[in-house]
C-alpha positions in Angstrom: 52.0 -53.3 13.9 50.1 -50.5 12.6 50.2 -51.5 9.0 49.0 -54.9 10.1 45.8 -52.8 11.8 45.4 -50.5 9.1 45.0 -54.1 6.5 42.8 -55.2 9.3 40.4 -52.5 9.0 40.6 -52.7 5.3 39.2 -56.2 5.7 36.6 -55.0 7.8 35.9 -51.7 5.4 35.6 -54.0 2.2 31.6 -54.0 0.5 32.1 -54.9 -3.0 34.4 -56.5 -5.7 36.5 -54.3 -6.2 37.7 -53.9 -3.0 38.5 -57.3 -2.8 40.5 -57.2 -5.8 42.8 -54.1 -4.5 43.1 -55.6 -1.0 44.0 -59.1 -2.6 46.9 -56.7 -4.5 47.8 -55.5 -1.6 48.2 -58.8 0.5 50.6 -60.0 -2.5 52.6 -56.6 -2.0 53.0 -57.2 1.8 53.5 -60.3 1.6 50.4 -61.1 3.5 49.2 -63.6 1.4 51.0 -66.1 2.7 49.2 -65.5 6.3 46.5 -68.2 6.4 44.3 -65.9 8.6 44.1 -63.1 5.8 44.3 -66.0 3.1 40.6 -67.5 4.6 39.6 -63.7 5.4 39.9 -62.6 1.4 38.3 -66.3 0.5 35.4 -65.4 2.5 35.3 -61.8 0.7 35.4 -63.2 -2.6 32.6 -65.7 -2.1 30.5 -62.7 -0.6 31.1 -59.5 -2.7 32.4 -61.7 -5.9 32.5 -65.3 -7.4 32.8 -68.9 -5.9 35.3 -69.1 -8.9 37.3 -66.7 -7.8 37.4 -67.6 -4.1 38.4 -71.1 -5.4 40.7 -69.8 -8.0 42.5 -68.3 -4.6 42.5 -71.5 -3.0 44.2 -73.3 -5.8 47.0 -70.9 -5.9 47.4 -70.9 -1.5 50.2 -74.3 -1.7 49.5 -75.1 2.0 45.7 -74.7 2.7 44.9 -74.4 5.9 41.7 -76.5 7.7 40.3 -72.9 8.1 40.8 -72.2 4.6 39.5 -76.2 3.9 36.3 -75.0 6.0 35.8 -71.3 4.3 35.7 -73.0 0.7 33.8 -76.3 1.3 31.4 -74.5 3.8 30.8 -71.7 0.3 30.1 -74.6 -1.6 27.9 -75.9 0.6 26.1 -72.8 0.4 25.8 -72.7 -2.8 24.3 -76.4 -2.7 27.2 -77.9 -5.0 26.7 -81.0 -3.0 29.6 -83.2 -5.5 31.6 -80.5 -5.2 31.6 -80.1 -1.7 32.1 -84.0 -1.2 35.3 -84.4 -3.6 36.6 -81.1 -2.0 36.5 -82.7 1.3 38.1 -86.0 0.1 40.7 -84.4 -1.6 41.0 -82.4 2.1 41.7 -86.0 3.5 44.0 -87.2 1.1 46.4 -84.5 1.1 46.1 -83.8 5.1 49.6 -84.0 6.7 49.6 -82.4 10.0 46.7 -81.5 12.7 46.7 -77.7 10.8 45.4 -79.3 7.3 43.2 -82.3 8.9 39.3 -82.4 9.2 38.1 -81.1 12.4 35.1 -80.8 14.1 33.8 -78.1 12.1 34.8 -79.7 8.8 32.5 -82.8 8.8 29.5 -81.3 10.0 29.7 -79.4 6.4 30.5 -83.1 4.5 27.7 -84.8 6.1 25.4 -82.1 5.2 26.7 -82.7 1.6 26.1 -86.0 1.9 22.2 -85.2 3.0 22.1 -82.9 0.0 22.4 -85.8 -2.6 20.6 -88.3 0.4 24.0 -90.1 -0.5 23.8 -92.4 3.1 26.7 -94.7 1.9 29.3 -91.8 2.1 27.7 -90.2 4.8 28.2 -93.7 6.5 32.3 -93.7 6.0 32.4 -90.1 7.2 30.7 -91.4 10.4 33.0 -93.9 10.7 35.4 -91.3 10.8 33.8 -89.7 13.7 33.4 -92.7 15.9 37.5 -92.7 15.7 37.7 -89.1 17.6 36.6 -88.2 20.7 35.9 -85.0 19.6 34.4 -85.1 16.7 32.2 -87.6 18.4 31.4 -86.0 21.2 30.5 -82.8 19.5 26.6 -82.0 19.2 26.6 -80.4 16.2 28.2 -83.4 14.3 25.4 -85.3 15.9 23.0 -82.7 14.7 24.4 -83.2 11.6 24.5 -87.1 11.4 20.8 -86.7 13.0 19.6 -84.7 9.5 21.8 -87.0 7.1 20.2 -90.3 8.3 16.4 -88.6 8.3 16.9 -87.0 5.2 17.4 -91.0 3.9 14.7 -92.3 5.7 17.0 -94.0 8.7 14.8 -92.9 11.6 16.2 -95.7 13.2 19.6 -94.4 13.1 18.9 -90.8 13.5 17.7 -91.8 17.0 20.4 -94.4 17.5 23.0 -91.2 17.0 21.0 -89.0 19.4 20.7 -91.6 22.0 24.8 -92.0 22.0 24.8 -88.6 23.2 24.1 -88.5 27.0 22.9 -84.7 27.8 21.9 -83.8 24.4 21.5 -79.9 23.9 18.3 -77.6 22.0 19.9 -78.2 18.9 20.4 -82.0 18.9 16.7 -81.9 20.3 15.2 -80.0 17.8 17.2 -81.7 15.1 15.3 -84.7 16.2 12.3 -83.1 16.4 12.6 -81.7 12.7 14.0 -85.2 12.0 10.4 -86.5 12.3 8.6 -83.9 11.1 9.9 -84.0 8.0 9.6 -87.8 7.5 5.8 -87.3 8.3 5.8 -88.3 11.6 3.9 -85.4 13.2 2.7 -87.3 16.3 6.2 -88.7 17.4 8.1 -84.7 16.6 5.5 -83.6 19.8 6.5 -86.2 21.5 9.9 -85.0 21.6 9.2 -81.7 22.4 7.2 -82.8 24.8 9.9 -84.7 26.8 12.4 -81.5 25.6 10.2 -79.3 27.5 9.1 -81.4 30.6 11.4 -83.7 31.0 14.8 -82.5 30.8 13.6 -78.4 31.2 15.3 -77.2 27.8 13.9 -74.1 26.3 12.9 -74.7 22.7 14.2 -71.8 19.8 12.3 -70.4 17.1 13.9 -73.3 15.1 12.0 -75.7 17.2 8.8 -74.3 17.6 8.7 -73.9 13.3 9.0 -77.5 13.2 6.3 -78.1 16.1 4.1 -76.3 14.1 4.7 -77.7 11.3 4.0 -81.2 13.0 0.9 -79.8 14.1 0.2 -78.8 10.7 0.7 -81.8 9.1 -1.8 -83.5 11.8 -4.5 -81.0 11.1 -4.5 -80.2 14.7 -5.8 -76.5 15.3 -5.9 -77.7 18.9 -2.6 -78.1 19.0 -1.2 -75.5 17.1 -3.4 -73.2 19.2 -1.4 -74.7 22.4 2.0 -73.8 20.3 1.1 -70.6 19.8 0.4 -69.9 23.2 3.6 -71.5 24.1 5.5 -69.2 21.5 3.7 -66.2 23.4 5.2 -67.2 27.2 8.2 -67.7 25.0 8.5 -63.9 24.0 9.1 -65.5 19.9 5.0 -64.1 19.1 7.2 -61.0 16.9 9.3 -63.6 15.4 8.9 -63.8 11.6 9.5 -67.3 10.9 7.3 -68.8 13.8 4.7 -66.2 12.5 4.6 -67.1 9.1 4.7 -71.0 9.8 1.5 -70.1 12.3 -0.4 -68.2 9.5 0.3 -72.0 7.6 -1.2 -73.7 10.3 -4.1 -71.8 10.6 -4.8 -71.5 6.6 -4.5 -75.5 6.0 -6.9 -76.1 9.5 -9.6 -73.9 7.8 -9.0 -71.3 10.8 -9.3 -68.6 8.7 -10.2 -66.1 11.6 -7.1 -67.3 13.9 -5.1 -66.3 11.1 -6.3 -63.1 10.3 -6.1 -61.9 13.6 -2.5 -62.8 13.6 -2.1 -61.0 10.5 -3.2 -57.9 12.1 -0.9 -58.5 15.0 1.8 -58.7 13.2 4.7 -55.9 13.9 6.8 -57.7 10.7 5.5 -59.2 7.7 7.6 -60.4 4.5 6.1 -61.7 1.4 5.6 -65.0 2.5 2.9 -63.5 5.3 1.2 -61.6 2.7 1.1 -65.1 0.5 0.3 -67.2 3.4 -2.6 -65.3 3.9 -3.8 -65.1 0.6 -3.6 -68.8 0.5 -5.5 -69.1 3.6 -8.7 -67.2 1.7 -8.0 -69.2 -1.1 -7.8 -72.6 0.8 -11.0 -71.8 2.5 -13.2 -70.0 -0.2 -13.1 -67.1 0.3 -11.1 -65.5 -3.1 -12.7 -62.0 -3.3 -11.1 -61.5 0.4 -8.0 -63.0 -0.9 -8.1 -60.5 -4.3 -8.8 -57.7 -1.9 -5.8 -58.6 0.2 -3.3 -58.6 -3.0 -4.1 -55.4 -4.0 -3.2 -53.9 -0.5 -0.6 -56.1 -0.7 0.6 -54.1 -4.2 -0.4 -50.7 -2.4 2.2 -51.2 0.5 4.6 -51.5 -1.9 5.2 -55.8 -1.4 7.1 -57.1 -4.5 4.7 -60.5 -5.2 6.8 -63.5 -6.1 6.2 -66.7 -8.3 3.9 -68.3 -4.9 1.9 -65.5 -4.4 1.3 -64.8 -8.0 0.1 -68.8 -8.3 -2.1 -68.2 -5.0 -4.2 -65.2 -7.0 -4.6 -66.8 -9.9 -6.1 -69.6 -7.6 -8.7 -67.1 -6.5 -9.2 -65.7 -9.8 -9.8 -69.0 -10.6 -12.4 -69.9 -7.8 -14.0 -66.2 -8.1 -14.3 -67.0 -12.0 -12.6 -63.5 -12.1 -10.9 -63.2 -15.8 -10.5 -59.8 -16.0 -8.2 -59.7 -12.6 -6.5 -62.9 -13.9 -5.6 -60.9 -17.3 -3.9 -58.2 -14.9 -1.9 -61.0 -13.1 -0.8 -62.2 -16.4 0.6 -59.1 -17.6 2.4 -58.8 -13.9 3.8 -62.0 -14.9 5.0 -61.3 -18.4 6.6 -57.8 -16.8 8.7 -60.4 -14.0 9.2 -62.8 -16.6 8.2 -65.7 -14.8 4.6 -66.0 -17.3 6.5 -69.4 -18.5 7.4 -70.5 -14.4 5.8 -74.0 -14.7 3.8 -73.3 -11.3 2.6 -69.9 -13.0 1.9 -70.9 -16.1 0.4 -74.0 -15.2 -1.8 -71.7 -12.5 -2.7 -69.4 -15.4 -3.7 -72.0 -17.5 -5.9 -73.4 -15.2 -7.5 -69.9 -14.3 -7.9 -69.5 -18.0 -9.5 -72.9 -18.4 -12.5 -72.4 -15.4 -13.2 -68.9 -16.6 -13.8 -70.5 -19.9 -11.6 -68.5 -22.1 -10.2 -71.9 -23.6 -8.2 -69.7 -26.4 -6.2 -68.2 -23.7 -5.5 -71.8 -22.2 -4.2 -73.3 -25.2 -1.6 -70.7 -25.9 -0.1 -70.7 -22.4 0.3 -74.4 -23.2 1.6 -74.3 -26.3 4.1 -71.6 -25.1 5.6 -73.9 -22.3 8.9 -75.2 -22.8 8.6 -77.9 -20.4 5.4 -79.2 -19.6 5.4 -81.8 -16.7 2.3 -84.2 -15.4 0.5 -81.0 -13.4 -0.1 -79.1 -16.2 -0.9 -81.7 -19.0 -3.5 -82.7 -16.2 -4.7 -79.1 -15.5 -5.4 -78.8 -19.5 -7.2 -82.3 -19.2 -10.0 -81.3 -16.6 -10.4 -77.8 -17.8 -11.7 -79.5 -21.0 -13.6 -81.6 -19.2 -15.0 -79.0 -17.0 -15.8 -76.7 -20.0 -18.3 -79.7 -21.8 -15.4 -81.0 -23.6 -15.0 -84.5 -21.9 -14.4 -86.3 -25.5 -11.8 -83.9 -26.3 -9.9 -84.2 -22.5 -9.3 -87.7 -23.2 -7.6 -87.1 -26.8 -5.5 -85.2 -24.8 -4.7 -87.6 -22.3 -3.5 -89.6 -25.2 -1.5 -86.8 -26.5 0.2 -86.7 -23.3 0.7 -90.4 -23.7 2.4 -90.2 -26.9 4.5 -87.2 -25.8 6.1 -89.3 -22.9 4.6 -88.2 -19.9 3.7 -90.9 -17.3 0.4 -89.7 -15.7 0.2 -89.7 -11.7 -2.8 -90.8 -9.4 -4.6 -87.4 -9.8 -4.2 -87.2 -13.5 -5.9 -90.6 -13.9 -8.7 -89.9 -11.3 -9.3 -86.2 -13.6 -9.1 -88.9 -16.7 -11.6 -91.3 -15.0 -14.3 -88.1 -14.4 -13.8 -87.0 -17.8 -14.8 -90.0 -19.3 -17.9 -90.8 -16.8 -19.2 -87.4 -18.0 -19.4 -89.5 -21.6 -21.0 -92.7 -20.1 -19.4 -94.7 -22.4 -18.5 -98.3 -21.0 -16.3 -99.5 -24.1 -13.9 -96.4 -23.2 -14.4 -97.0 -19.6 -13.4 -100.5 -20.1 -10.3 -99.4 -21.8 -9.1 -97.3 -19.7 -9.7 -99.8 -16.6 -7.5 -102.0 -18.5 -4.8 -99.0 -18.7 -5.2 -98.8 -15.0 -4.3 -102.5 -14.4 -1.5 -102.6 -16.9 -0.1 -99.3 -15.7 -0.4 -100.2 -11.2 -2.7 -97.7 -10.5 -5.9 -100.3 -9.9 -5.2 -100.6 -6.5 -4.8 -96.9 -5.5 -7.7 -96.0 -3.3 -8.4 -92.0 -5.4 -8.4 -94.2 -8.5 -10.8 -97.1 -7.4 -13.2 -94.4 -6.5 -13.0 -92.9 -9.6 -13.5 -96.2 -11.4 -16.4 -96.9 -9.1 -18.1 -93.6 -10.2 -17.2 -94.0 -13.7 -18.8 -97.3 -13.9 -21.7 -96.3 -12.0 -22.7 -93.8 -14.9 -22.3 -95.8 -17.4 -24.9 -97.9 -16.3 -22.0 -101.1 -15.4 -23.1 -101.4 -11.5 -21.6 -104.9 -12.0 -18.1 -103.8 -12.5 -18.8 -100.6 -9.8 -19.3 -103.8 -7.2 -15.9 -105.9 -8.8 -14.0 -102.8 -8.4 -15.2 -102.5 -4.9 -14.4 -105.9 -3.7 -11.2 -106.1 -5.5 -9.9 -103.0 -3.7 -7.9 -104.3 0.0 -8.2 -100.8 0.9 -11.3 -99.1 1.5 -11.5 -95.3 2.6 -15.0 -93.1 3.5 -14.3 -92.0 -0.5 -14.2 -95.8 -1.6 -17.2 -96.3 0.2 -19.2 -93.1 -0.7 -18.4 -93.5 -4.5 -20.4 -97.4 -3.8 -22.9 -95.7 -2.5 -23.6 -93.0 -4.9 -23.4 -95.7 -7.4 -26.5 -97.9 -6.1 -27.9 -94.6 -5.8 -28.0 -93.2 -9.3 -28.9 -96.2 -11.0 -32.0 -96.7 -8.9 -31.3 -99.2 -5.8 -32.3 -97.0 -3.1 -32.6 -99.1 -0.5 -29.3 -101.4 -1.4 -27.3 -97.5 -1.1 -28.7 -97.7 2.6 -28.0 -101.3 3.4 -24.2 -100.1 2.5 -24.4 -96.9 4.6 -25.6 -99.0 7.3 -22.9 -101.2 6.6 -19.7 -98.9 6.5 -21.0 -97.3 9.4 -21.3 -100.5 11.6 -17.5 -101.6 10.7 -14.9 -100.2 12.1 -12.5 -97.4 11.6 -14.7 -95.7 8.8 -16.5 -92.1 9.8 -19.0 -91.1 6.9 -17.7 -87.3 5.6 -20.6 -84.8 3.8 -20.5 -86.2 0.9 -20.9 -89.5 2.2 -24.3 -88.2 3.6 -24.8 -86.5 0.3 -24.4 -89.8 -1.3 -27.2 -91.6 0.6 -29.4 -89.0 1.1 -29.7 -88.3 -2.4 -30.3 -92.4 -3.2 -33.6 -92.1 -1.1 -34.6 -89.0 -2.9 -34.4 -91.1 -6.5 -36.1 -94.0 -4.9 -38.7 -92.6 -2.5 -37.4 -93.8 0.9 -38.7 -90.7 2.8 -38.4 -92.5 6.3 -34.9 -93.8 5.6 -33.8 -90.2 4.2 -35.1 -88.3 7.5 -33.6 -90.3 9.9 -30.0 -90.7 8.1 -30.0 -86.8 8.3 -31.1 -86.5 11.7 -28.1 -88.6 12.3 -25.7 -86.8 10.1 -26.7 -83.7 12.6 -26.8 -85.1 16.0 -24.9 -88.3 15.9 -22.1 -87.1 13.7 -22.0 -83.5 14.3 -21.8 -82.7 10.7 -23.4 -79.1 10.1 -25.5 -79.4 6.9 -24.4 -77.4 3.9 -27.3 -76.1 1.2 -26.7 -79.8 -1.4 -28.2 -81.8 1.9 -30.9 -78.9 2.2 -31.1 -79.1 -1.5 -31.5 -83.0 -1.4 -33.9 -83.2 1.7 -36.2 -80.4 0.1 -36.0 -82.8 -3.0 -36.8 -86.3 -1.1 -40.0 -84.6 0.6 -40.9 -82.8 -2.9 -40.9 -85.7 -4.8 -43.2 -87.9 -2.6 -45.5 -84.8 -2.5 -44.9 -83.7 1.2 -44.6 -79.9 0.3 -45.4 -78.8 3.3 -42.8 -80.6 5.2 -40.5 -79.6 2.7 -41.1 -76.0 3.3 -41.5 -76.3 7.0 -37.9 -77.9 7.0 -36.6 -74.6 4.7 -38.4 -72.3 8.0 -36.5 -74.0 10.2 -33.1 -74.0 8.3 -30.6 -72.3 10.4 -28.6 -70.9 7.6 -30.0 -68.5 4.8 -31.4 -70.3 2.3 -29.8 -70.7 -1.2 -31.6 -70.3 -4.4 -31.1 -74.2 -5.8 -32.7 -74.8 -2.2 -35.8 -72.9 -3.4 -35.6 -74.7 -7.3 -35.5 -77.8 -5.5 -39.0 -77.1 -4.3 -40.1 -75.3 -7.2 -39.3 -78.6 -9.3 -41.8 -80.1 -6.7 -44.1 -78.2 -7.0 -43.8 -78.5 -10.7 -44.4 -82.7 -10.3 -47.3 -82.3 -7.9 -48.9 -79.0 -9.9 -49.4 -77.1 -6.5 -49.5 -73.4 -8.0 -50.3 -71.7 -4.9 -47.0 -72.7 -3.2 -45.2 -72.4 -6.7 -46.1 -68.9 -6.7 -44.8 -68.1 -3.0 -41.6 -70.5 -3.6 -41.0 -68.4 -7.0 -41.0 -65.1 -5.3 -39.0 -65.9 -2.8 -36.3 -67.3 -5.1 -36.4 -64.7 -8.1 -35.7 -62.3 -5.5 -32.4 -64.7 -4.6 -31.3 -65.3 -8.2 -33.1 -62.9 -11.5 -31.6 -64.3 -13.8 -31.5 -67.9 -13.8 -34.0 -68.8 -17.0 -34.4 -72.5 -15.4 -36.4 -71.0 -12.8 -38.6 -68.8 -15.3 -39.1 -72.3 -17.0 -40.3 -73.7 -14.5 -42.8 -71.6 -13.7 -44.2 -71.0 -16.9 -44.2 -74.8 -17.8 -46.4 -75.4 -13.7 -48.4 -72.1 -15.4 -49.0 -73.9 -18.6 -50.2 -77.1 -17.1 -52.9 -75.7 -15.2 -53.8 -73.6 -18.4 -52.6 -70.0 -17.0 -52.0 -68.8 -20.1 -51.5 -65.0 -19.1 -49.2 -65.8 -16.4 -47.4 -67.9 -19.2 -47.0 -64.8 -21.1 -46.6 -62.5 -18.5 -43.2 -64.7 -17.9 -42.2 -64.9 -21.8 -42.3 -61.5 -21.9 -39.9 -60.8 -18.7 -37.4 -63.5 -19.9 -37.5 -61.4 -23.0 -37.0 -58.0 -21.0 -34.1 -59.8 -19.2 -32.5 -61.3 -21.9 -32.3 -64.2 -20.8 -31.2 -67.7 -22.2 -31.3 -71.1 -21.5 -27.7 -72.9 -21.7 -29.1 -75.9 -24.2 -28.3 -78.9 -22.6 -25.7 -81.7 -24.6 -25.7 -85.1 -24.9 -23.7 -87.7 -27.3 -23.4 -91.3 -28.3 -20.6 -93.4 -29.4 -21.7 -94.7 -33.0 -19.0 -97.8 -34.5 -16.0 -96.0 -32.0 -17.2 -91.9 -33.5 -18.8 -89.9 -30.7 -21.8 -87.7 -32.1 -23.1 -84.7 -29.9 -26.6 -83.3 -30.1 -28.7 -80.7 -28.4 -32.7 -80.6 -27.7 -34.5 -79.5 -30.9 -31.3 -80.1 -33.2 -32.0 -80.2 -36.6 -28.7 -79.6 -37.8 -27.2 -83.0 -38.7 -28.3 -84.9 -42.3 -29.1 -87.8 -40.1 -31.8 -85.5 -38.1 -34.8 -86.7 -39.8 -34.0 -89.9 -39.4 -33.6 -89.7 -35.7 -36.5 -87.9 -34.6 -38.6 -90.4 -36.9 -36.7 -93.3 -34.7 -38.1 -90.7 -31.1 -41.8 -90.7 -32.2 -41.8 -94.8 -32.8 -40.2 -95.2 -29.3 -42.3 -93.0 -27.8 -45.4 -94.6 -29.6 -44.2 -98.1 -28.5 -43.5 -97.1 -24.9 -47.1 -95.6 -24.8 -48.6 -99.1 -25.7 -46.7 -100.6 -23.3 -47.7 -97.9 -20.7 -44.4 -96.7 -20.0 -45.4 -93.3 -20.2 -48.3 -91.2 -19.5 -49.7 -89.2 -22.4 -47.9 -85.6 -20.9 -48.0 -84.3 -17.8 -46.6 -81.3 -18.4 -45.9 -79.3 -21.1 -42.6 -77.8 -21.2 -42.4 -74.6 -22.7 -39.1 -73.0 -23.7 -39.0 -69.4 -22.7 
């Protein structure tokens, strides 16, 4: 008797392997081995302080396993998400079973169903649930239901998730919340409330912190602050506001529903935090643009002592990214080449994408070519970063690298493919790749026909912007904002508005900012003053929609152009938000078309006191200066460009000559062909002044 408590003890005393190993010699000395209690004991041991392969190796040598030793291994396997293992383990189990010691029980098949759910392999997990309607126990047992519950929602079988919960007839929190996450995780947010709902209400169960993290994920997915707000008071009454996991999946909710406030106060609050609270919160500042706070928080984060991982690392490279911060980017790289996860496709692809909107393409380039595996994400990261450096010709020869290396593009990589090639404006390309679209199934994605839309719209094909828009059976606020946008730009003003008014009198479809954006900016091109003001006064008052500085920009520009200056600065005065400075340039270009110098002057100061060293704005000044023959204050602003050292970024254009695309820049005399092009300018412009296209000059522009 007291030997057998002293080996107990030893079992209970044993941290590491090599206990294991001298109290497995000492079971085979007593003879102990053969006790199936102390046989399961040292198999759970092993799997803990040692190896799956040695816990198994134990097993294989035990002749009569018991279903407590069949539970220890398959339930360590299960673990260890060998999902095929786990599954022929607990076949064999059946096969060999003799008696009611060896047989599956009701802790057995909870742990081959979840197998089953692993490799969403619903035709096993269908046989093992034909096994369970055979005993009364296993039937009747709520954690096999909880089980079957998962296996049939993690296969998409709502239908028989439901049908197993409804079998039960007083089902308990678990089965409950199983159904609840059951939902939630097959995106059916609205229908996991309802649940809880009647959970709480209805039958007066008391959800756990496994419930409420999938309530708030539901709410989450809906993009319902409301709700989530009513969660978390419910996880307050609850006494689960300290819990970590409900805490963290909170700090989610409030980042992805902009509540960037909500979240930092529980931040603050919190008595516990983990590294997925510290990178839930720098998300949140990322997510919702604000990156310096989000840099800020990572280097407390760092101070405190917080060991990042591979999520948070990808989150501050997103703000480094948005903050166009390269030099706190190169410090998170060398973080990353110290953990060695630099080559982590979600870091590296983050790092080159940080690389790639700072504009250190070098940098880029080598974190691709260093990547052993490069997957759709990143081969379209290195595809817009071109693109978004001036590089649009060059983003699509790497589209077709990516083509000829084997990787299928997805929906985003062809709407990043689509805006690279309407910064070219080329329609035989865009024509080409619209045939790629049709070939390929993506021509009836919605992203993608907005993206077509655009692209055709800049190249000047309106036709084929209207063909995409008919042909598409699906028509979202960006479908219908791209159409817009596209009468808009190539001059139809008043057609833009006939569409506004027409999305906005069908149903279903709520105009967004940039649907606003869209319209508003066709009646600045096109003059339609009236139609502009009272499309915003809707925007404000009808929609709710709180202007941001483009629709200041584009309303100061629609009054500007049509020479209503004063209007346009009366609307600035009453601007309840500080103005920004391309608010100000808006009006100074007005000023500029209209040659009012007086109110140039009082615009200037007020936006050179904004922004110093923008050289547009110095342009523009000096050019409204030159015009009215001001040649002092023209060199009065030479000379403080000069001071500043300022430059203009020369703007680039290019044309497809016989399928080669040449670029050029204003006052390029660096091609063979120059001559010969400039010669071709001076005839046009001679023709289009005998024709009176143009006037003589208006201005002269003046670079500085």
């Amino acid at each position: 008797m007291k030997s057998r408590e002293f080996i107990n003890n030893l079992f209970e005393a044993c941290k590491n392997e090599r206990s294991v190993y001298q109290l497995h010699c000492l079971t085979l000395k007593t003879g102990l081995v053969t006790n199936s209690l102390y046989v399961t004991k040292l198999n759970t041991l092993y799997v803990k302080h040692s190896t799956l392969q040695n816990a198994r190796k134990l097993f294989d040598e035990t002749p009569q396993p018991t279903v407590y030793l069949w539970n220890s291994l398959l339930r360590s396997y299960c673990r260890e998400k060998q999902w095929k293992e786990t599954i022929r383990l607990f076949n064999r189990m059946l096969s060999q079973s003799i008696s009611t010691s060896d047989k599956p029980d009701k802790f057995t098949v909870p742990i081959a169903i979840k197998a089953c759910a692993g490799l969403s392999d619903l035709k096993t997990g269908k046989v093992i649930h034909g096994l369970v309607k055979k005993s009364d126990e296993m039937k009747a047992d709520m954690f096999v239901g909880s089980a079957l519950v998962e296996l049939y929602a993690k296969c998409g079988e709502m239908e028989d998730s439901l049908r197993v919960f409804e079998e039960f007839p007083e089902p308990d929190v678990v089965l409950w919340t199983s159904m609840v996450t059951a939902y939630q995780k097959n995106g059916n947010a609205k229908e996991a409330l309802s649940f809880l709902s009647q959970m709480v209400m209805n039958e007066g169960l008391i959800p756990d912190r496994v419930t409420l993290v999938s309530v708030i994920s539901s709410c989450t997915q809906l993009g319902s602050l409301l709700a989530g707000k009513s969660v978390h008071g419910l996880t307050i009454r609850m006494g689960f506001d300290n819990d970590l996991s409900v805490a963290n999946s909170l700090l989610n909710l409030y980042a992805k529903t902009g509540s960037t406030r909500n979240a930092r106060n529980l931040f603050a609050k919190m008595s516990e935090k983990d590294v997925i609270s510290w990178s839930s919160m720098i998300l949140c500042y990322v997510q919702n643009e604000e990156p310096d706070a989000a840099l800020n928080l990572f280097d407390e984060m760092v101070k405190k002592k917080y060991e990042p991982n591979s999520v948070t690392l990808v989150s501050v490279l997103q703000a480094c990214a948005a903050a166009i911060n390269v030099n706190v980017g190169r410090r998170i790289h060398e973080l990353t080449k110290q953990n060695w996860i630099e080559l982590d496709l979600s870091v590296s692809t983050s790092l080159l994408d940080m690389y790639m909107k700072c504009s250190c393409l070098n940098d880029a380039i080598d974190i691709f070519k260093r990547m052993p595996y490069k997957d759709v994400v990143c081969w379209s990261a290195l595809i817009s970063g071109y693109a978004q450096n001036g590089l649009a010709h060059e983003s699509l020869g790497i589209f077709r690298n990516m083509l000829s290396d084997g990787t299928r593009p997805d929906t985003v990589t062809m709407v990043k493919v689509l805006t690279a090639c309407a910064e070219l404006g080329i329609l035989h390309q865009a024509l080409c790749l619209h045939g790629y679209l049709v070939s390929s199934g993506f021509d009836e994605k919605v992203f993608v026909g907005a993206a077509l839309i655009d692209l055709y719209s800049k190249c000047g094909s309106l036709d084929n912007s209207i063909r995409v828009f008919d042909f598409l059976s699906e028509k979202d606020v960006v479908v219908w904002s791209s159409m817009i946008a596209g009468y808009g730009m190539n001059g139809f003003g008043r057609e833009a508005v006939r569409m506004f008014n027409r999305m906005t009198e069908g149903p279903g479809i709520i105009p967004n900012p940039i649907t606003f954006l869209s319209v508003l900016s066709a009646c600045s091109h096109t003059g339609l003053v009236e139609e502009g003001i009272k499309i915003f006064d809707e925007m404000v008052h009808k929609y709710k929609i709180e202007p941001n500085s483009e629709h200041q920009s584009v309303m100061v520009d629609l009054l500007g152009r049509t020479g209503k200056l004063n209007k346009a600065m009366e609307f600035i005065e009453k601007m309840k938000v500080k103005c920004e400075p391309h608010v100000w340039g808006a009006l100074l270009g007005a000023c500029r078309i209209h040659q009012n110098v007086e109110m140039a002057e009082r615009v200037a100061k007020k936006l050179l006191r904004q922004d110093q060293n923008h050289a547009g704005y110095y342009v523009l000044l000096s050019n409204i200066y030159a015009v009215d023959e001001k040649w002092d204050s023209v060199a009065r602003i030479r000379n403080l460009v000069k001071e500043k050292g300022l430059t203009r970024i020369p703007g680039q254009s290019w044309v497809q000559v016989k399928g080669k695309v040449y670029t050029f820049t204003a006052a390029d005399s660096s091609r063979l062909e120059s001559e010969c092009v400039y010669q071709l300018l001076r005839e046009i412009e001679v023709k289009m002044k005998e024709e009176n296209q143009i006037s003589d000059t208006d201005f002269t522009l003046l670079e500085v």
